[in-house]
N, C-alpha and C positions, 0 to 999 in steps of 0.2 A: 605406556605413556605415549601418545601420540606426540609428532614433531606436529609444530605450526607456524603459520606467516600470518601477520597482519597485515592489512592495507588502511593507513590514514590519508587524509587528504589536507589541501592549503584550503582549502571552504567546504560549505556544506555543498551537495553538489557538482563534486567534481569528477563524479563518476566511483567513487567505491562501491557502492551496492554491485553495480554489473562488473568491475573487477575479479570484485569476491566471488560472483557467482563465474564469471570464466575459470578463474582457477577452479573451481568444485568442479567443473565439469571438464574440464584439463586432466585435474589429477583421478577424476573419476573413471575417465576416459583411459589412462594409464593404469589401472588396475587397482589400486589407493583405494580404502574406505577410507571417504571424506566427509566430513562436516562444518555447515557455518557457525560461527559464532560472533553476536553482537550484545555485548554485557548492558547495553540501555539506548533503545531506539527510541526516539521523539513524532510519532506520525499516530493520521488519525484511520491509517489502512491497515486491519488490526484481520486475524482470522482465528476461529477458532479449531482447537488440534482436534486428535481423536478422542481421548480422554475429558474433552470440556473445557480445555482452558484457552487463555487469550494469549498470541502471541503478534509483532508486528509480520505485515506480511515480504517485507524485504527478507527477512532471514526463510520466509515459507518459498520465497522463490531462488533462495538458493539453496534450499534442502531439497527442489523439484532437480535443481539442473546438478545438483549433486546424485538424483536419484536413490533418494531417501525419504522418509514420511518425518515432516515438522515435528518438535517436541520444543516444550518452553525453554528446555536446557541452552535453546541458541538463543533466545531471546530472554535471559531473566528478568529484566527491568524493559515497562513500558510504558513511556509517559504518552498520553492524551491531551494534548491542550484542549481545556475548557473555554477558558478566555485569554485575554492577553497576556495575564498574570498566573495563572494557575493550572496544571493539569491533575488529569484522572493520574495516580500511578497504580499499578497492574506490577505485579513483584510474583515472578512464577508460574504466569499467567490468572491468578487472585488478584482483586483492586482493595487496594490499601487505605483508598480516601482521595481528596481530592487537598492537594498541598499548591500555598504558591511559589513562586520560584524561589524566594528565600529563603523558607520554613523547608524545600526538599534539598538546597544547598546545601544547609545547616543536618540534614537527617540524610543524607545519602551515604556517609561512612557507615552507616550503620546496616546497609544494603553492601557490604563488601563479603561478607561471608556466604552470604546468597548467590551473588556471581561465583564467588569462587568452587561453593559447591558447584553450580551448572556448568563452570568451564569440566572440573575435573571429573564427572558425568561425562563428560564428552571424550576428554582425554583419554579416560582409559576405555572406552567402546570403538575407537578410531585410529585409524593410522595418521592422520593429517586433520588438525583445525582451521581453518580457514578467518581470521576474525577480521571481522570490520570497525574502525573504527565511527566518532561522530564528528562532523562539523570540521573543527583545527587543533591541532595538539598544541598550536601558539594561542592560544585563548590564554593568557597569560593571567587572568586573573581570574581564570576559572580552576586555575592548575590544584587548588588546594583538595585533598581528596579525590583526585580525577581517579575513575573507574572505567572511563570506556575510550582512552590513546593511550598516553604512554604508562599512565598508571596502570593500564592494562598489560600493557606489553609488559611492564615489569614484573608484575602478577604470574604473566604467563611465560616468561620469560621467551617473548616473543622476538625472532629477527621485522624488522618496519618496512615495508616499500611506502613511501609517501608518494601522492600522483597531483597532479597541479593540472589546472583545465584551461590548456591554452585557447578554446574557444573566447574565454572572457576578457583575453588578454592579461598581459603582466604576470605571465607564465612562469619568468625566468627568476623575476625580482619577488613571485609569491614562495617559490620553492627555495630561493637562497634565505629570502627572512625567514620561514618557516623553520629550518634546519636553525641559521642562526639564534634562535629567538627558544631554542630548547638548551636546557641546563645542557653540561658535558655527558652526564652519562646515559640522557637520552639519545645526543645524538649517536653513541656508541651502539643504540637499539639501531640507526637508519643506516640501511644494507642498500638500498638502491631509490633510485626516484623513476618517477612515470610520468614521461610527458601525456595527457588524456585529450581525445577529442579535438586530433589537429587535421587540417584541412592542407592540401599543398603536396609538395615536396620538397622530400624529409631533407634532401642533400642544403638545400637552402638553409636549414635550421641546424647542421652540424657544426658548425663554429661554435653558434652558441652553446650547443650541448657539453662544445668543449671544455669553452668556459667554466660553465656550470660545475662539471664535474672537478673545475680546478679552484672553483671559490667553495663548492661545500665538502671536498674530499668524499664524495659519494656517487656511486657509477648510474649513471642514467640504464636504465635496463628495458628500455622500451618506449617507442613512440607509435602509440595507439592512435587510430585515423578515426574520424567520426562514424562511427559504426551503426548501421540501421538494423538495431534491434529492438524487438517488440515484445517485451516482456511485462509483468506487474510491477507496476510502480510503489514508489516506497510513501510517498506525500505528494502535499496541494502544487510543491515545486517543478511536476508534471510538465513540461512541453506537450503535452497532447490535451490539456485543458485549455490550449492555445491556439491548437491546430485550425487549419480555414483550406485544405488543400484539398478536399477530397466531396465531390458533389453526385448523389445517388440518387435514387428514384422516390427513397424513402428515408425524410426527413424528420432525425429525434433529436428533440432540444432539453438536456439536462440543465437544471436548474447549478447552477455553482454559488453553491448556499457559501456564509464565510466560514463555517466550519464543515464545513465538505468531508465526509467520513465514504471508506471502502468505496470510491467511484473506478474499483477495480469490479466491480460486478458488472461495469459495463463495456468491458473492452470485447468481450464477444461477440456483441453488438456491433462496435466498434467496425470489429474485423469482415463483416460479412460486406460482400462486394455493391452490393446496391444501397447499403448502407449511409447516411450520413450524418455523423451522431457530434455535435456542436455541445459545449459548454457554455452559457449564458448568463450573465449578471445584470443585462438589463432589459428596461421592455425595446426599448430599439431593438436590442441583437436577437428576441426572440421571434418576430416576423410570424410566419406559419405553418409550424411546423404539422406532420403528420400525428406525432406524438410529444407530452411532454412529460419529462421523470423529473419526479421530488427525489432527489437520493436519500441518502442514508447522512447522520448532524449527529457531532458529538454535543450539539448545545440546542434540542430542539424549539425550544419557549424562544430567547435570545434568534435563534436565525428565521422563527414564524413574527418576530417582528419585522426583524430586515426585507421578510418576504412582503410584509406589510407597507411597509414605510417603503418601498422599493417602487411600488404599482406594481410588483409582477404575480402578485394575488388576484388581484383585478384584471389582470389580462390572463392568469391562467381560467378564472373564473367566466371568463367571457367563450374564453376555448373552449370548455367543457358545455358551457350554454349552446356555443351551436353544436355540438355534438362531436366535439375535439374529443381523443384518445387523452387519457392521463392516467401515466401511475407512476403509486407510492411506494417507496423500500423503507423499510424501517422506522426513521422519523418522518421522512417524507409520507410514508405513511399513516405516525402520527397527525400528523398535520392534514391530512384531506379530512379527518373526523370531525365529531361536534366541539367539543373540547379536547385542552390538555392541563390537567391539573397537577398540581407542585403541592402537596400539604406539608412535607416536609424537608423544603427544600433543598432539595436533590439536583436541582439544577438555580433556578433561580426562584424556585415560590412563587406561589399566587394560583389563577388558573387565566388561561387565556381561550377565547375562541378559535376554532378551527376554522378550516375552510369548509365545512358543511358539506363537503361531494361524496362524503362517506356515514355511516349512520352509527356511528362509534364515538367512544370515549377513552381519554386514555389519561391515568392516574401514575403519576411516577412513585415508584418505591426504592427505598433502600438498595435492595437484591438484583443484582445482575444477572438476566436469563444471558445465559453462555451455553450453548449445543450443540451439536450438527445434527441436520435431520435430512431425511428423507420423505417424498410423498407425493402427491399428483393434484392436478386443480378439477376439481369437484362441479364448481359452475363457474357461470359466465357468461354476462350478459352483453346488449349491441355486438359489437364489432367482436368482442372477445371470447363471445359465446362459442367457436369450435376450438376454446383452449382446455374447455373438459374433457379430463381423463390423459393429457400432459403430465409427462412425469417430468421430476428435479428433483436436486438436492443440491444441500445449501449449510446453512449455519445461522444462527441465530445471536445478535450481540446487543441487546437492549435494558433497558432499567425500567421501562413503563409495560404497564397492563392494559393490552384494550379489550373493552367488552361491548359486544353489542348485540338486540333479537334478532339482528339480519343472519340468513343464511351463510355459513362461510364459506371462503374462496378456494381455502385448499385441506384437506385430511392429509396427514402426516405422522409417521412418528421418530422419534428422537433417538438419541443414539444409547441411550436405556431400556430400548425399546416401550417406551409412553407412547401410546396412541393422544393424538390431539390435533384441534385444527386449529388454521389459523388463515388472518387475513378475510378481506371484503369485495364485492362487485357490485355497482350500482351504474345503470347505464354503461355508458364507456369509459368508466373508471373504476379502476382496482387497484387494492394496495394490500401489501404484506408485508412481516418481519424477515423474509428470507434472503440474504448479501448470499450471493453465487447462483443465485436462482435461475441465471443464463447459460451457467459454466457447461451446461450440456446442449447439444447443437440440435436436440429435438424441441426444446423449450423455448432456445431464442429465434429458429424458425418459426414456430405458432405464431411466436409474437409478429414477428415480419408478415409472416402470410395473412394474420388478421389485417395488417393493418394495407398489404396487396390488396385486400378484398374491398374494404371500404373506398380505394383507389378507382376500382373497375377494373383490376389486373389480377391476372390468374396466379392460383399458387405454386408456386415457383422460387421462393427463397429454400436455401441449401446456407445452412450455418455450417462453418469452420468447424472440426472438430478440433475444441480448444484446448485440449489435454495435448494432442498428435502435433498441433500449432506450435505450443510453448517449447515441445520437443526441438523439433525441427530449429527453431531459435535459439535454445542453449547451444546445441551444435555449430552454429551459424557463429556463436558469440567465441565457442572455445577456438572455432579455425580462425577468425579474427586474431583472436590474442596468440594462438600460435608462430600467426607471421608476422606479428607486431613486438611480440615480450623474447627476450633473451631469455628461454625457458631454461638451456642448459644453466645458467647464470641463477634462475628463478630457482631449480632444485640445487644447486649447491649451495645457496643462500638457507634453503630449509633443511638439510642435510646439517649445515654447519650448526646451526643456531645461534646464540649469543654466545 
């Protein structure tokens, strides 16, 4: 039976995700087989494991920096927001249906056996669980049923570090309500607090720590500084869908659809040094770029309206008329097709038109294709035509079928070993179903060096090697927390347990 610690937070956002992943790589680092666990994450940044199924990609990045390969058992429960009201839920990495927030309030006790199975999968393969919670344990009217704070913690009879994000301010007064605002014998779960994401010095901020520790009886065990680490993000809450700091030779403008899915396929991108890769909502912000990506939509019909109603269909349209670079991932590459049809509404019904850049159709079904595959790009035309014979590999996480008589874009096979292709090129646009299709630094060069050429600039992009990258970063994250977190404090808290 493994020992574990959880980390909750006073908001969403206040830094648990990379927490959790420092301690993995903490105790990893200390000889420990470690695992994360988060009983129901809410994001639409989802990856698929070995086996086929869907997990979110927060708990994927700290089974990396735990150095371990992902299994659903960290992620049991995984809501997709659809709309406002509703998400996809994914239970095991399986999709259950689509529930709205009520009708899964009402059905979530009935998901506690399921977590429970996947924590104790976990517990007894491991020395150490690591689990994250969601959001606030003071959701106080969310308490009934809770399965992923302190229900959790009960469950798992976990010791709590709670962390509060003093970047937002009202640091001191979120961690005392917090503490306050939990029944007694939750609080008896909280071992320590975390100041997260402070700026300054720290001696300035010790009175009040003093305080602190003398209005909730619980020892501060850490004042974490704003740490620049570059890891996978967990949702659209992203600070780097914001970023404006970084100006390169070679300008890519993603589309920030409102349901923006896995825009972790493009941080590879991201990272290469001539690089400058913008998130865009509107036709203002979009200007001229070199290239521009439709991402990956958990709502594709719903965000090819927005794209619609937006004018930035008409100015992606007018791009690819003078001979602009465009590609599609997933629904974005639904969406360059002729149509997208809904017979049995699976998203919203009907059918709508495409943007017509590609010579496809795509019919949604029922059945979730869930994969990983492997394969290389076959042709390729304009600008993109020296990306034949490019290898990647990737995953596949879609509901629709496209078919079309054009030539396809890439031959592949799946991790059943199926042969099959997939994806399209027509002038200087292409699109495919494949989220990670960059993750290897021969693929997201091609793409750069295509788009050097059409520049008048020789081939000379060198991508990151993004596996060695992510490395170097958990490292980066566990020295951080080393000189930040009261470790000796941090293991005798998990030594002890409840």
């Amino acid at each position: 039976m493994a020992k574990c610690i959880m980390i909750q937070g006073t908001t969403s956002n206040a830094g648990k995700s990379l927490l959790a992943a420092g301690l993995c790589r903490i105790f990893a680092q200390d000889g420990l087989k470690v695992a994360p666990f988060k009983s129901q994450n809410m994001a639409l940044n989802s990856f698929i494991t070995a086996d086929g199924l869907e997990m979110g990609r927060a708990q994927v990045m700290q089974a990396e920096a735990a150095g371990i390969a992902p299994t659903v058992h960290m992620n049991p429960i995984l809501l997709k927001p659809q709309s406002d009201t509703g998400s996809q839920v994914i239970v095991n990495g399986v999709p259950r249906g689509v529930m709205s927030a009520v009708d899964y309030f009402r059905y979530k006790h009935n998901l506690i056996p399921d977590v429970l199975e996947a924590f104790h999968t976990l517990s007894d393969a491991y020395d150490v669980v690591v689990i994250e919670g969601a959001g606030s344990p003071a959701e106080i009217n969310l308490k009934q049923d809770d399965l992923v704070n302190m229900g959790m913690a009960k469950m798992a009879r976990a010791p709590v570090l709670i962390a509060g994000d003093i970047d937002r301010g009202g640091v001191f007064a979120s961690l005392y309500g917090t503490v306050a605002l939990l029944e007694s014998e939750e609080q008896e779960l909280v071992k320590g607090l975390i100041i997260n994401k402070f700026r300054g010095d720290v001696d300035i901020l010790r009175p009040g720590l003093t305080m602190l520790e003398d209005l909730t009886h619980k020892p501060v065990v850490g004042v974490v500084p704003m740490l620049d680490i570059d890891v996978d993000d967990e949702d659209s809450l992203s600070t780097r869908l914001d970023r404006r700091d970084k100006v390169g030779l070679i300008d890519i403008a993603v589309i920030r659809l409102p349901r923006l899915s896995n825009f972790t396929d493009f941080n590879p991108l991201e990272r290469m040094e001539e690089v400058t890769l913008r998130y865009v909502r509107s036709v203002g912000e979009l200007g001229s770029p070199d290239l521009i990506i439709l991402p990956g939509t958990k709502n594709t019909m719903d965000d090819l309206r927005w794209l619609r109603q937006s004018g930035l269909e008409g100015a992606i349209l007018k791009h690819a008329a003078r001979g602009g670079a465009v590609v599609g991932i997933c629904g974005g590459y639904q969406m360059l097709g002729r149509s997208v049809s809904d017979p049995d509404g699976v998203e919203s019904g009907g059918t709508l038109a495409g943007l017509g850049l590609l010579e496809a159709d795509t019919v949604f079904l029922g059945e979730k294709t869930r994969t990983r595959v492997e394969g290389r790009f076959t042709a390729g035309e304009g600008i993109f035509a020296p990306m034949a014979g490019v290898e990647f590999e990737g995953y596949e996480i879609h509901m629709g079928v496209t078919s079309s008589g054009s030539a396809p874009l890439t031959a592949l096979h799946d991790q059943r070993g199926t042969e099959k292709t997939d994806g399209l090129c027509r002038g200087n646009v292409w699109g495919c179903y494949i989220h990670g299709i960059f993750d290897r630094a021969q693929c997201a060069a091609a793409l750069i060096n295509c788009l050097r050429r059409a520049k008048g600039l020789s081939d000379q992009a060198a991508a990151v090697d993004w596996s060695a990258y992510k490395e170097q970063q958990y490292d980066k994250l566990a020295d951080g927390l080393r000189e930040s977190l009261d470790m000796k404090q941090i293991y005798d808290i998990l030594e002890r347990g409840v």
